[in-house]
C-alpha positions in Angstrom: -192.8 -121.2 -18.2 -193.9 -123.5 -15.2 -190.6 -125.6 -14.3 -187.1 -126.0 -15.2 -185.0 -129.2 -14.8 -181.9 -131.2 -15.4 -183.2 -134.7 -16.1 -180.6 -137.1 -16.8 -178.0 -135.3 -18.1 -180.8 -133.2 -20.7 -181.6 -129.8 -19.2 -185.5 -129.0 -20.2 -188.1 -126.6 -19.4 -191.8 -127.4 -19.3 -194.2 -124.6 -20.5 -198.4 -124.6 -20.3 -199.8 -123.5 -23.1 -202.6 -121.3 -21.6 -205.3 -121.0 -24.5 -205.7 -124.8 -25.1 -204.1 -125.5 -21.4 -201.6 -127.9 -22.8 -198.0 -128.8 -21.8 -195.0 -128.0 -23.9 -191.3 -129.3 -23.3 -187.9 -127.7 -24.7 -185.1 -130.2 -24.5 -181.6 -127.8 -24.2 -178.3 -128.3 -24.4 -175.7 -127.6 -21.2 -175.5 -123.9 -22.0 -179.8 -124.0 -21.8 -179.8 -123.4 -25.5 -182.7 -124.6 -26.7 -182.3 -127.6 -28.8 -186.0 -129.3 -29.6 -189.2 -128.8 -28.6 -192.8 -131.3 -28.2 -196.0 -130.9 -29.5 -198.4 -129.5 -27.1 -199.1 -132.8 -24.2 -202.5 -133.1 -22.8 -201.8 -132.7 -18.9 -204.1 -136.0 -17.9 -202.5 -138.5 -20.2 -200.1 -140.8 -19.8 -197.6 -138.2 -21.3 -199.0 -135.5 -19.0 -198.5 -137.6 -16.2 -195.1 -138.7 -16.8 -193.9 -134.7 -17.1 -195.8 -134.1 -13.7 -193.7 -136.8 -12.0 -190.2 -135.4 -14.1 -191.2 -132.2 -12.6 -192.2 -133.0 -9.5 -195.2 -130.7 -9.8 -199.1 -131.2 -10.5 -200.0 -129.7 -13.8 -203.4 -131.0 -14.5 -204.1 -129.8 -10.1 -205.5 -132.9 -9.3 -203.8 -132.5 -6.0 -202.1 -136.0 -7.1 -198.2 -135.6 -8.8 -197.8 -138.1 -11.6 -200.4 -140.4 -12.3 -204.0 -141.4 -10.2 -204.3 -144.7 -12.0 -202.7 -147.8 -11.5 -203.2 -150.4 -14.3 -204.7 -153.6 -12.6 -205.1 -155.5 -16.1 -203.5 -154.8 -19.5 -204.2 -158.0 -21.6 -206.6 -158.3 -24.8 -208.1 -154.9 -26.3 -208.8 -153.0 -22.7 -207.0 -151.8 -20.1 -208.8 -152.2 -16.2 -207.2 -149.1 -14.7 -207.5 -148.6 -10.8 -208.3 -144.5 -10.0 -206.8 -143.4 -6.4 -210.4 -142.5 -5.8 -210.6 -146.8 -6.0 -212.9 -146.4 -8.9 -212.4 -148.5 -12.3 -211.9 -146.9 -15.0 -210.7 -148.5 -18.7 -208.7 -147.4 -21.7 -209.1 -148.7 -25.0 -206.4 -146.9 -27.1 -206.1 -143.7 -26.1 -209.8 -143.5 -24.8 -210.2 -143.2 -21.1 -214.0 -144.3 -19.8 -214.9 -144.9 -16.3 -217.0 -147.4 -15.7 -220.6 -146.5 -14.1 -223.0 -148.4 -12.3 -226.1 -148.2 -9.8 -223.9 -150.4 -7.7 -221.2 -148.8 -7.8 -217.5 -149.2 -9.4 -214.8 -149.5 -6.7 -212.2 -151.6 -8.0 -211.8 -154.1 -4.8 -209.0 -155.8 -3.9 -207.8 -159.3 -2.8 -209.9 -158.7 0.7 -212.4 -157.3 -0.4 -215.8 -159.2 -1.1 -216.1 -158.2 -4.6 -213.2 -157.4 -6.7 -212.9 -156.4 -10.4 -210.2 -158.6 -12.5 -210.2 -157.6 -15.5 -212.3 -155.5 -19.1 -212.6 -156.7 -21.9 -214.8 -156.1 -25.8 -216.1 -159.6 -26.3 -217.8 -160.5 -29.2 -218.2 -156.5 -29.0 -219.6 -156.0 -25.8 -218.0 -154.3 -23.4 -217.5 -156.2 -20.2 -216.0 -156.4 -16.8 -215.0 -160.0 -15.4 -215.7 -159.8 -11.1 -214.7 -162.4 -8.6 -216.7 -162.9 -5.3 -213.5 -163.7 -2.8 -215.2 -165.2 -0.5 -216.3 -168.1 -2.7 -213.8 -167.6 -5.5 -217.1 -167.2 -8.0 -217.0 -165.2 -11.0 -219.1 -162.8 -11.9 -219.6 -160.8 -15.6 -221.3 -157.4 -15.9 -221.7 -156.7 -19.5 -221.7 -152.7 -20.5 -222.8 -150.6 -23.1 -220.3 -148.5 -24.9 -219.7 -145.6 -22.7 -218.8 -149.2 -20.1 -222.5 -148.1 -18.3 -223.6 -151.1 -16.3 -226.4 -153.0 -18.7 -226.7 -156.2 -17.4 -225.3 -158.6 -15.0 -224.4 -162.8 -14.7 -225.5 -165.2 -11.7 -222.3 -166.4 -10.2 -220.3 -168.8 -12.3 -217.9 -171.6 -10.7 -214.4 -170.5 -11.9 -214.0 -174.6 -12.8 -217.0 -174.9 -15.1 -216.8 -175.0 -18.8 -218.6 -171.1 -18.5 -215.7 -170.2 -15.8 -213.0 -171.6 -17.7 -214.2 -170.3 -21.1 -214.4 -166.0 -19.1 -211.2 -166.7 -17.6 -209.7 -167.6 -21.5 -211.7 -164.7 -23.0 -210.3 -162.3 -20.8 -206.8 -163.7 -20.7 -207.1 -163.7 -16.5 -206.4 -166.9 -13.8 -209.2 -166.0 -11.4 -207.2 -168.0 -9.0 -204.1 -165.3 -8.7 -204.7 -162.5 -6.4 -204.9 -159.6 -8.9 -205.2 -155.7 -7.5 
């Protein structure tokens, strides 16, 4: 037993499961009788996360309570996710993957030079749509499936035919100021 809470109006105590180092909630009624119970929660998903800020304490000791991503761009089949380390990272599903390069993967934002709007699987490849703020240029790297910088585009006028096609296959306006 880690915590104990009263959490609107449900009193519940949050267990780690040492040998698989899961979570485990008991829901209980206002005598702390136990009434239900969850299935074992890893502590770094979304789940995990959510008991960590319920509880006010760090159960996956990431020094960080509740959850180090903030999700930049949800449309289409991936997720852009922004670490508090500024990294990228996407999910697909359930699947978390950060996304690796030998330029590195700091998100950006709005003032910064580069900055990442959005990831997407197009025509399955994995891909990350960039905008160059200074010229409002888009940019595509395109991934392998473990998102591992592969290859990159020249800079694309967000106007063209090319720049208005990305900006509809990732479901983005390059013009708004994401992150």
């Amino acid at each position: 037993m880690i915590a104990a809470e009263s959490v609107a109006g449900s009193n519940r105590i949050l267990w780690r499961y040492n040998p698989a180092n899961k979570l485990h909630v008991w829901t209980l009624d206002a005598s702390w009788k136990w009434q239900s119970s969850t299935s074992l929660i890893e502590p770094n998903s979304k789940a995990g996360f959510a008991l960590e800020s319920e509880f006010v304490l760090d159960c996956n000791n990431d020094s960080i309570i509740g959850s180090p991503y903030t999700t930049l761009e949800e449309r289409g089949n991936a997720s852009l996710l922004r670490h508090s380390s500024d990294n990228a990272f996407v999910q697909s599903g359930s699947s978390m993957q950060a996304v690796s390069s030998p330029h590195g993967a700091a998100v950006g934002t709005p003032t910064s030079q580069w900055q990442m709007l959005a990831a997407e699987a197009v025509a399955g490849i994995n891909k990350i749509l960039w905008r160059y703020n200074p010229t409002k240029q888009l940019h595509v790297w395109n991934l392998d499936a473990s998102w591992k910088w592969q290859s990159s585009s020249p800079l694309i006028d967000p106007r063209s035919a090319e720049g208005l096609g990305l900006q509809t296959s990732f479901g983005v306006d390059s013009t708004l100021p994401f992150g």
